[in-house]
LUMVOZA-247644 format. One line per field, with one value per residue (C-alpha): residue number from 1; x, y, z. Coordinates in steps of 0.1 Angstrom, whole numbers. Layout:
BEGIN
lomi c(NUM, ...)
px c(X, ...)
py c(Y, ...)
pz c(Z, ...)
END
This chain:
BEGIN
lomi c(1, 2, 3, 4, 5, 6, 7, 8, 9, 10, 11, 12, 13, 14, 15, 16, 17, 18, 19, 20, 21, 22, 23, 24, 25, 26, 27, 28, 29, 30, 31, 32, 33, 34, 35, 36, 37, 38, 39, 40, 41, 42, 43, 44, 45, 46, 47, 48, 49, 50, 51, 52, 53, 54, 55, 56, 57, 58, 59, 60, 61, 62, 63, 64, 65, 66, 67, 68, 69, 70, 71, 72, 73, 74, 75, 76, 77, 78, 79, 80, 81, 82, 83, 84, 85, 86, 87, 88, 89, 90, 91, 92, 93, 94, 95, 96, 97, 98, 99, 100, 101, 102, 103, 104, 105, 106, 107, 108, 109, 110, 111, 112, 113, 114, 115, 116, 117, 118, 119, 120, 121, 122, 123, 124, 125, 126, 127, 128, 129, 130, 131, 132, 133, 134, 135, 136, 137, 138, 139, 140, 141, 142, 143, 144, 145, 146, 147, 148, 149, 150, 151, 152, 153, 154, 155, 156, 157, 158, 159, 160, 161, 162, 163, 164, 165, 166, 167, 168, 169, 170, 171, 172, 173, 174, 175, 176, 177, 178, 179, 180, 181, 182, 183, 184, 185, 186, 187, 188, 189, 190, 191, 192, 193, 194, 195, 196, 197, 198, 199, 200, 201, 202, 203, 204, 205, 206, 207, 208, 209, 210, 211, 212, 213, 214, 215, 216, 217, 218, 219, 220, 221, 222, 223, 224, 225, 226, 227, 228, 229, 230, 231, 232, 233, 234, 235, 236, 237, 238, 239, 240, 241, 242, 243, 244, 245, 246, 247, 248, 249, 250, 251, 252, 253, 254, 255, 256, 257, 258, 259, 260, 261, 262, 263, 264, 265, 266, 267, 268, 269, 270, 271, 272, 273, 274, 275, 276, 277, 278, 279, 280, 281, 282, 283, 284, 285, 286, 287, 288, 289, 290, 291, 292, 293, 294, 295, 296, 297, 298, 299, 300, 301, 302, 303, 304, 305, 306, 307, 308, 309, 310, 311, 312, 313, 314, 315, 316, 317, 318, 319, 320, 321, 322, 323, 324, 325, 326, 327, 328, 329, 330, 331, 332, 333, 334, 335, 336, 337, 338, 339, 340, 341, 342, 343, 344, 345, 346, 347, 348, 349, 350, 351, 352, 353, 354, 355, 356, 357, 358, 359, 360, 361, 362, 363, 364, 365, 366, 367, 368, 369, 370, 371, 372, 373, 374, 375, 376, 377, 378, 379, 380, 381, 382, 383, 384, 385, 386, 387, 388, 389, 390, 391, 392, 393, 394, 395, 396, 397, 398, 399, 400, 401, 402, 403, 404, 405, 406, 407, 408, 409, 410, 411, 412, 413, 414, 415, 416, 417, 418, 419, 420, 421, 422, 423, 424, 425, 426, 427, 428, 429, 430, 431, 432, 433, 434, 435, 436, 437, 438, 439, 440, 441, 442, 443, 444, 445, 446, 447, 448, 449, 450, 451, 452, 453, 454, 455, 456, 457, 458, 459, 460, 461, 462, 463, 464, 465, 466, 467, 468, 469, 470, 471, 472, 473, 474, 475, 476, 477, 478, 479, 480, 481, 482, 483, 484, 485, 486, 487, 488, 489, 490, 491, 492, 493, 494, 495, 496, 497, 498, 499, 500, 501, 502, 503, 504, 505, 506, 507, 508, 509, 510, 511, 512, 513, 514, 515, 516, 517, 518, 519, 520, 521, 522, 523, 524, 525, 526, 527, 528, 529, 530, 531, 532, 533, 534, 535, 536, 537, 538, 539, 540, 541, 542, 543, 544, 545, 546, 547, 548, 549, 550, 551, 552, 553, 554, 555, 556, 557, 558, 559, 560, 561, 562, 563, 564, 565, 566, 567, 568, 569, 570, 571, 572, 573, 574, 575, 576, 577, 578, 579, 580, 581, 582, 583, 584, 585, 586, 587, 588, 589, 590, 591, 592, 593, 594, 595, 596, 597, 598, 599, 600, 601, 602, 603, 604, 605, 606, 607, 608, 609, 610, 611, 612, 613, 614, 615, 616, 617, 618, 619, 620, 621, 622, 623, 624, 625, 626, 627, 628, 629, 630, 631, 632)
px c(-332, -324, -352, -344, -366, -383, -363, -379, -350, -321, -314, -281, -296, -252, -245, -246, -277, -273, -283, -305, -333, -327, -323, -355, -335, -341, -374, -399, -414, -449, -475, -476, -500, -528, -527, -492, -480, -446, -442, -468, -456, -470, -475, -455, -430, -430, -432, -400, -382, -399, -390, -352, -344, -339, -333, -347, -321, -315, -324, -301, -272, -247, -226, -197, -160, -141, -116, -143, -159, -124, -125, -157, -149, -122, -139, -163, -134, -117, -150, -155, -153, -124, -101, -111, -102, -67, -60, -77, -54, -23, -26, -32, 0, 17, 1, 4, 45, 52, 83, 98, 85, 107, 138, 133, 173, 185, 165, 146, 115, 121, 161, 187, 185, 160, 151, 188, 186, 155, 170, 194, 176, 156, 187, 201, 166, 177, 212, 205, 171, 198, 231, 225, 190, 194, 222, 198, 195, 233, 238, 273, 267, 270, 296, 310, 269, 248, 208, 214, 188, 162, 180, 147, 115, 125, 105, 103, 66, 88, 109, 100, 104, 140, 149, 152, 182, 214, 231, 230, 210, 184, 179, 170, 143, 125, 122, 110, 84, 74, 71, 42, 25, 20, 1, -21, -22, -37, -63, -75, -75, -93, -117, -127, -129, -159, -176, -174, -188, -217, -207, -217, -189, -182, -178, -156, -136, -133, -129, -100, -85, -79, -67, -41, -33, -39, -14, 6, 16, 38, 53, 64, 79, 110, 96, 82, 74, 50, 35, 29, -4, -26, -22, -40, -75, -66, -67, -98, -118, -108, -121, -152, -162, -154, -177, -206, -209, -207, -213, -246, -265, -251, -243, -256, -251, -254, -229, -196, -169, -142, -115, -117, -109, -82, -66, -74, -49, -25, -26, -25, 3, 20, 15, 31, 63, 71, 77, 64, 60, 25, 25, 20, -7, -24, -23, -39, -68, -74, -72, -100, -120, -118, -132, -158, -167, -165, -189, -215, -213, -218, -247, -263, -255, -253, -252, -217, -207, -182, -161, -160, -147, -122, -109, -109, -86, -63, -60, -57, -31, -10, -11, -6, 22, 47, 39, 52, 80, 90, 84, 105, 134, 126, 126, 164, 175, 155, 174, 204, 208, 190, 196, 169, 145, 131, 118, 89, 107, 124, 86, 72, 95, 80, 44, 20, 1, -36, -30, -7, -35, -42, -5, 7, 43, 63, 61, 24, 23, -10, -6, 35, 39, 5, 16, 51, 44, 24, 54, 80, 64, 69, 95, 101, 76, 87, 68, 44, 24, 0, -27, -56, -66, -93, -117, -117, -124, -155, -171, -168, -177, -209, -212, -222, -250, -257, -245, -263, -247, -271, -269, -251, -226, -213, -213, -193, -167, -164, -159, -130, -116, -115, -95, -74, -67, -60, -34, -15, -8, 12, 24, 10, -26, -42, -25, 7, -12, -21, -55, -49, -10, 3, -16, -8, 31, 30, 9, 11, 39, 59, 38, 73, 88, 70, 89, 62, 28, 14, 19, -17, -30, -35, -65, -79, -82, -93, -122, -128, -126, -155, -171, -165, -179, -211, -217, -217, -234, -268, -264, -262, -290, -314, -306, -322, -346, -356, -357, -374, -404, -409, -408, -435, -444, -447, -442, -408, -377, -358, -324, -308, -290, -252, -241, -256, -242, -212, -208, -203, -166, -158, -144, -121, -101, -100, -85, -58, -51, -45, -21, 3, 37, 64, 94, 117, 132, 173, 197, 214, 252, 274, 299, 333, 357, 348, 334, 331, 373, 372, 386, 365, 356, 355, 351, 340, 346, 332, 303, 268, 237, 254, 261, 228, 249, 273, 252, 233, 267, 271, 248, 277, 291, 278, 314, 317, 309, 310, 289, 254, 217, 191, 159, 188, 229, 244, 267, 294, 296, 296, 325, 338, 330, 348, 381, 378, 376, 416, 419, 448, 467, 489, 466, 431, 449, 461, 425, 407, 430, 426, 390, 391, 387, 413, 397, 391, 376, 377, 354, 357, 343, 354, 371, 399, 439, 438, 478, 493, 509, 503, 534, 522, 497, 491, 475, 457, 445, 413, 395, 365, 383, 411, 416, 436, 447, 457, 470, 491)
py c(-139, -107, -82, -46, -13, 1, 36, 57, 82, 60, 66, 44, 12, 1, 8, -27, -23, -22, -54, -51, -25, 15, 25, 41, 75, 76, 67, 100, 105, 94, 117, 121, 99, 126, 101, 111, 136, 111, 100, 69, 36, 22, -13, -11, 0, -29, -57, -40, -46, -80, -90, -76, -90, -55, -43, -10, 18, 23, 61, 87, 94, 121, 132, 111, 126, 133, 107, 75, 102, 95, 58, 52, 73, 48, 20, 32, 40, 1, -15, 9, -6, 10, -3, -33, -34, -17, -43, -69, -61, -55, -91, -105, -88, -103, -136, -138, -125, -150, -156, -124, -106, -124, -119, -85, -79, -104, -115, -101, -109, -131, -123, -99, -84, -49, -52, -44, -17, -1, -7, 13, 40, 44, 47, 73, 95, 95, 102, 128, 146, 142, 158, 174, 178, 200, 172, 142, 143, 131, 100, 86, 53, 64, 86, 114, 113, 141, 134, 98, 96, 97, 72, 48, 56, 74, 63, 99, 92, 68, 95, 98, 59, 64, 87, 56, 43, 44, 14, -19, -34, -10, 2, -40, -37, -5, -22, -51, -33, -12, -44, -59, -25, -19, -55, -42, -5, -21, -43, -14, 12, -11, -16, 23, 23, -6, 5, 41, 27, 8, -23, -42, -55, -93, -78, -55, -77, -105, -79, -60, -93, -100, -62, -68, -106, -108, -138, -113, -95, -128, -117, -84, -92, -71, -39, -24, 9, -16, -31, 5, 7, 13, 50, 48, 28, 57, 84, 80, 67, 99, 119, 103, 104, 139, 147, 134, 104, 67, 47, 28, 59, 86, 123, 137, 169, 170, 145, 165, 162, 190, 177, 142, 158, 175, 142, 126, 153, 145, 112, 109, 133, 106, 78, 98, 106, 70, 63, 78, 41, 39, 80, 89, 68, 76, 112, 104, 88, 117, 140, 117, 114, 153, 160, 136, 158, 189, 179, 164, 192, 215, 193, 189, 215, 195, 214, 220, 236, 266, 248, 219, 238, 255, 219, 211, 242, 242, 203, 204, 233, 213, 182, 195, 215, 187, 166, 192, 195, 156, 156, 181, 167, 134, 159, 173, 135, 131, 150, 149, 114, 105, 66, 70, 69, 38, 25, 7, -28, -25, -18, -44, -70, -63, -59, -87, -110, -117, -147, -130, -122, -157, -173, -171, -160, -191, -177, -186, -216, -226, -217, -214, -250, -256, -226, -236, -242, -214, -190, -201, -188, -151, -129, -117, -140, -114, -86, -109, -133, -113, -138, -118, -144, -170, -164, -127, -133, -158, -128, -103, -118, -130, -91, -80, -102, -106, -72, -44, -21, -8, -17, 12, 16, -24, -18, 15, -7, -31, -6, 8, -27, -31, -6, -5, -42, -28, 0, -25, -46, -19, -26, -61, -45, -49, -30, -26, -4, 25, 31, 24, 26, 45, 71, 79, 70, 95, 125, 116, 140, 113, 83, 72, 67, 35, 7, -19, -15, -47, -29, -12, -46, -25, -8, -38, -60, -27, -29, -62, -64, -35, -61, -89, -64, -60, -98, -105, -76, -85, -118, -103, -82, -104, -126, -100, -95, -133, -129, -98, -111, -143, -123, -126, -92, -74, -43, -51, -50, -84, -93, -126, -144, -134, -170, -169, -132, -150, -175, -144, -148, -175, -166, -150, -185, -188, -155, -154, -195, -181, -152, -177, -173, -201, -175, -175, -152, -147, -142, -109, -108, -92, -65, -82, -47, -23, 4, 31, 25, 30, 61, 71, 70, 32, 10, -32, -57, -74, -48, -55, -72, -80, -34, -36, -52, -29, -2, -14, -22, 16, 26, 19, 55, 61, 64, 74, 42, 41, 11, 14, -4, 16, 12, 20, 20, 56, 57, 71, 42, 15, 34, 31, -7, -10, 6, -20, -50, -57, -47, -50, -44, -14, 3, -5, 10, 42, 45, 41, 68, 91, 89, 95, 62, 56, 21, -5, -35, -68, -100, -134, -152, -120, -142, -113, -119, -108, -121, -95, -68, -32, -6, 22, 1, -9, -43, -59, -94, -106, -140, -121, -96, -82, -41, -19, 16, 34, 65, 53)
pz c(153, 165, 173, 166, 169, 140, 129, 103, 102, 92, 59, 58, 49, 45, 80, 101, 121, 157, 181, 199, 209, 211, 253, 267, 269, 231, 222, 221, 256, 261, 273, 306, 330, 350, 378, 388, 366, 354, 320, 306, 301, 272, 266, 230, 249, 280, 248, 233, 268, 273, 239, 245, 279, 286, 319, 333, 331, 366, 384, 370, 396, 398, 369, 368, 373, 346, 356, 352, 318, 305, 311, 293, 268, 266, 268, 240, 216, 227, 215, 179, 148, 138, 169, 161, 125, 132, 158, 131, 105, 124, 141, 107, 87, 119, 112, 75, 75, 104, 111, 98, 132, 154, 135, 125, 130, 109, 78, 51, 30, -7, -12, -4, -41, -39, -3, 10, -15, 2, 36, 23, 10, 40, 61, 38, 43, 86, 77, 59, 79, 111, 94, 61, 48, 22, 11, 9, -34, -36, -16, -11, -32, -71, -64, -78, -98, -81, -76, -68, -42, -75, -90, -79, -57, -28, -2, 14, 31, 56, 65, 102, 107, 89, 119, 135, 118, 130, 118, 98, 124, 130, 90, 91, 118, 108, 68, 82, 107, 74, 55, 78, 82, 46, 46, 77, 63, 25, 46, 70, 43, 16, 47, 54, 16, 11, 45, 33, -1, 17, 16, 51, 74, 64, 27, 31, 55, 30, 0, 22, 31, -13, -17, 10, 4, -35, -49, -69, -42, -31, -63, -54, -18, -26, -34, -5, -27, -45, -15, 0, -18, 14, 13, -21, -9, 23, 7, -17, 14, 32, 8, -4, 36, 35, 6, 26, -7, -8, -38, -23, -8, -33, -16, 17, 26, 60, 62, 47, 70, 54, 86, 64, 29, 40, 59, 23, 3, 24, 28, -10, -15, 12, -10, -38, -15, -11, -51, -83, -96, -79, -72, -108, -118, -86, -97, -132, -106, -84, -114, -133, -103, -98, -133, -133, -95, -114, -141, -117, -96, -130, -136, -102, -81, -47, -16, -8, 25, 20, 45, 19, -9, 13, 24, -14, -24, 9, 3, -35, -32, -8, -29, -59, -45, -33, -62, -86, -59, -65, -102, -110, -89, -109, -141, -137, -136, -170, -184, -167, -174, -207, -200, -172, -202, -209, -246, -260, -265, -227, -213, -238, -221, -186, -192, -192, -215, -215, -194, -166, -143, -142, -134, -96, -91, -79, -42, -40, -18, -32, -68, -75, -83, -103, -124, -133, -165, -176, -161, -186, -217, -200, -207, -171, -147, -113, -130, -150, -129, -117, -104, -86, -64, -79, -48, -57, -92, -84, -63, -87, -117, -92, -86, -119, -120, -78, -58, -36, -61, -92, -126, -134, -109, -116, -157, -145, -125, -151, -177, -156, -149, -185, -185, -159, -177, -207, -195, -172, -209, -214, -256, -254, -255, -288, -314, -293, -265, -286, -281, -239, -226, -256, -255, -220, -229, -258, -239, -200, -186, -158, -180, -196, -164, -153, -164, -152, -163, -148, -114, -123, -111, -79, -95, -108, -75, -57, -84, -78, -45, -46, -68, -43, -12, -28, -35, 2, 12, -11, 7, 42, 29, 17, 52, 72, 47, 49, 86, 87, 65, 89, 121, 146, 155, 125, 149, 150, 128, 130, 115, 107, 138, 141, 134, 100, 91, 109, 77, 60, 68, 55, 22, 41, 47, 10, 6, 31, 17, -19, -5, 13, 5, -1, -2, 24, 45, 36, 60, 54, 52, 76, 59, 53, 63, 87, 65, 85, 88, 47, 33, 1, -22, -25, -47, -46, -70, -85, -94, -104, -86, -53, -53, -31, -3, -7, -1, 29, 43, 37, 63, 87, 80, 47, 32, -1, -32, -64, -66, -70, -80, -92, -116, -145, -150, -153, -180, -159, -135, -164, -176, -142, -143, -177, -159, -134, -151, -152, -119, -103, -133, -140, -166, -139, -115, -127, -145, -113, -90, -119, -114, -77, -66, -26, -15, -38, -19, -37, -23, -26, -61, -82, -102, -99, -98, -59, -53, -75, -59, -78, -75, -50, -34, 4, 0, 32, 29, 51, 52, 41, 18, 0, 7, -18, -5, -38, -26, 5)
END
């Protein structure tokens, strides 16, 4: 056991007590001795030490330079919690990703389908900041279509990392190196979020660990906007520490911290920057949360500090701000492109059933193959199999009944799991969605935008992983209660030994098992022409799924394309697709220079009649391609 001092002013009974006793520096000084006029020693005090293996504190010398000042303030900040936990989570993303960070140049994660496209995108974001930033709404891919950059989430919060790009090979490296931090970014900031909460360390580690590494995740290995959820667990434990309140202690004035709310605004207005998919939604949260604020507040009248408030308004302002900013980009291609609109039947074909968050996509090592079965009665398993992880589920549904959070507070989390369950249906609720999805399709302004409900499945595991966090933490609790009771010296307070809070861990295994992925990592292609050499606009045949290559080859030179992927089809390049389809005839030809088009670059497989020779065209034949100059 582990013998600590009793404290009669900590009031954070969620904090991990420290080991050990409290330094005689600390404790209140006795009265002084009339033999020799120095402090008393006590003999409380000499059992404390005894009982410790404490040393004496040695005489107090000099002040120390502010060289060695610096290096223990070093040393202190190397040993925190939070190093720890950054380092922790960064080593595990490593871990967990393996191989993909020693072949960041050459692969990527599950396919070469949506994660070329983001490569892509993020290289068009450092074009653009370096040459033309008033320019970055029309990329050169969908040419002549203007706003194309909105065609799909933007990924604007990586902006700074796209600076790095300069090529193919770079764009490659920096999606990759974003790809493992946005496993370590979800663990570390589902971890401030449960400590924050009150949940105890070996809880919030295992319940950060299923946020980070839940099975449907393996799912969703091409969309980096989806896996950038971190900024979303972040944000809300930025601003809950800066509000002085956690969910196990309630709200303490003295502890407002108004530096932390307004870090919180803007790291949620972040998280909306990378992709209204998970940025709208997450505005719906912070606007709930805010009224449900306003209304206690109305009804309790906490102490706030004025600072507070002003953090609240500055930070509010700012947030609110650049999201109107985005969604009114995201507005003029509404409207600009009514296709961009999708219906009730598309949406009902990617939402889940009531069995979804039980099947494992096929990349879960563990669960892909088990679950074969149960995937082929979906419509569209990628977006469907939403398996939260089975270790999670056991924890939480052990939390309602078991947990260091109140009655209350868990019928309050699994009301909102209900209904973040019920929204994330989408029209496969009960009654096609309308008293939960449709509602929020019909009145929501952005709502209609989100083509994949069963994305919300990010809200549910956060629930249960809070859930999960306070299972453990009632066990950890009621272990130092155990050994506290059966202590010796009932003048002391005594915790369980470390080994035992040490066990603690162990689910953790069972998480990061279940979140195990079986797909691979793809080769990427290398262009087949020298693109920067190109003169646009160009066009490649055959168009369609394989356009995302196209564009990522782009990056060499960003010459103009009029190939394109995006979350829909612009009419005008269909028709642009239609003009191609007899290409190289005569009447294909004409079409396509009357449209603009100089380069048309045909591949092999098109299925296309690539030995005819059109009148007025310079034809050059490659082993990996076949180049048409139009306009010679």
């Amino acid at each position: 056991m582990v013998i600590t001092e009793p404290d009669s002013t900590d009031s954070d009974p969620g904090r991990e007590p420290d080991d050990g006793v409290q330094a005689a520096a600390e404790a209140k000084p006795e009265p002084e001795d009339a033999e020799s006029g120095g402090p008393a020693t006590g003999e409380h005090e000499r059992w404390q030490r005894f009982a410790s293996g404490e040393t004496p504190a040695a005489a107090p010398g000099p002040p120390p330079g502010r060289l060695r000042a610096a290096g223990r303030l070093a040393a202190r900040a190397a040993r925190s919690e939070w190093t720890l936990a950054a380092l922790f989570s960064a080593l595990l993303a490593v871990a967990m990703t393996w191989p993909l960070a020693k072949d960041l140049d050459d692969v990527v994660p599950h396919d070469t389908g949506d994660p070329l496209l983001l490569t892509y995108i993020l290289g068009w974001v450092g074009h653009a900041l370096r040459d033309n930033p008033a320019g970055i709404w029309d990329t050169n891919s969908f040419w002549p279509l203007t706003d194309a950059y909105l065609f799909t989430d933007t990924l604007l919060g990586y902006a700074p990392f796209a600076l790095f790009i300069t090529g193919p090979t770079s764009a490659l490296v920096v999606y990759n190196v974003l790809y493992i931090a946005t496993f370590a970014l979800a663990f570390l900031g589902a971890y401030a979020l449960l400590r924050q909460l009150g949940a105890r360390v070996a809880g919030s580690a295992v319940a950060a660990a299923a946020f980070a590494y839940a099975p449907w995740k393996l799912g969703q290995a091409g969309h980096l906007q989806v896996l950038s959820c971190g900024g979303i667990a972040l944000a809300l434990a930025m601003l809950a520490r800066g509000h002085g309140w956690s969910l196990r202690h309630g709200f303490k004035a003295e502890k407002q911290r108004p530096g932390w709310i307004v870090a919180g605004w803007l790291t949620a207005l972040w998280q909306f920057s990378i992709g209204a998919g998970l940025g709208i939604p997450f505005v719906y949260l912070l606007l709930g949360v805010g009224v449900i604020v306003g209304l206690n507040w109305l009804i309790m009248r906490p102490r706030l500090k004025w600072q507070t408030l002003a953090a609240d308004g500055v930070g509010g302002v700012v947030f609110s701000l650049g999201v109107l900013w985005i969604a009114d980009k995201h507005a003029v291609v509404a409207r600009a492109y009514p296709e961009s609109i999708r219906d009730v039947d598309y949406i009902s074909w990617f939402s889940p059933t009531w069995q979804s968050f039980i099947i494992s996509p096929e990349e879960s090592r563990l669960w892909g193959a088990a679950h074969e079965a149960a995937r082929a009665d979906l419509t569209w398993a990628p977006e469907q199999a939403l398996l939260v992880g089975f270790t999670l589920a056991a924890l939480a549904v052990a939390g309602l009944v078991w947990s260091c959070w109140t009655g209350w507070q868990r019928f309050w989390l699994a009301l909102g799991g209900f209904a973040v369950f019920a929204i994330a249906m989408g029209p496969n609720f009960l009654d096609h969605g309308s008293w939960a999805w449709a509602l929020l399709y019909e009145y929501a302004p952005g709502w209609e935008a989100i083509r994949t409900p069963g994305r919300l499945v990010i809200y549910l595991t956060l629930i249960l992983a809070v859930l999960a966090a306070g299972t453990i933490t009632r066990i950890a609790d009621e272990a130092d209660d155990v050994a506290h009771r059966s202590r010796v010296d009932k003048r002391l307070n005594v915790k369980a030994p470390r080994r035992v809070h040490a066990l603690l861990f162990l689910p953790i295994v069972l998480v990061l098992w279940e979140g195990l992925t079986a797909a691979p990592y793809v080769e990427v292609p290398d262009a087949p022409v020298d693109m920067s050499s190109l003169d646009g606009p160009v066009l490649f045949l055959p168009m369609g799924g394989g356009d995302t290559r196209v564009q990522y080859w782009s990056t060499d030179g960003f010459v103009e394309t009029a190939n394109g992927v995006a979350a829909f089809t612009p009419d005008e390049q269909a028709g642009i697709k239609s003009m191609a389809e007899a290409f190289p005839s005569d009447d294909s030809v004409a079409a396509l220079r009357d449209a603009g088009i100089e380069t048309v670059v045909v591949l092999p497989g098109s299925g296309l009649d690539t030995e005819a020779e059109p009148f007025g065209v310079d034809v050059e034949r490659t082993d990996t391609a076949v180049i048409y100059d139009l306009n010679p």
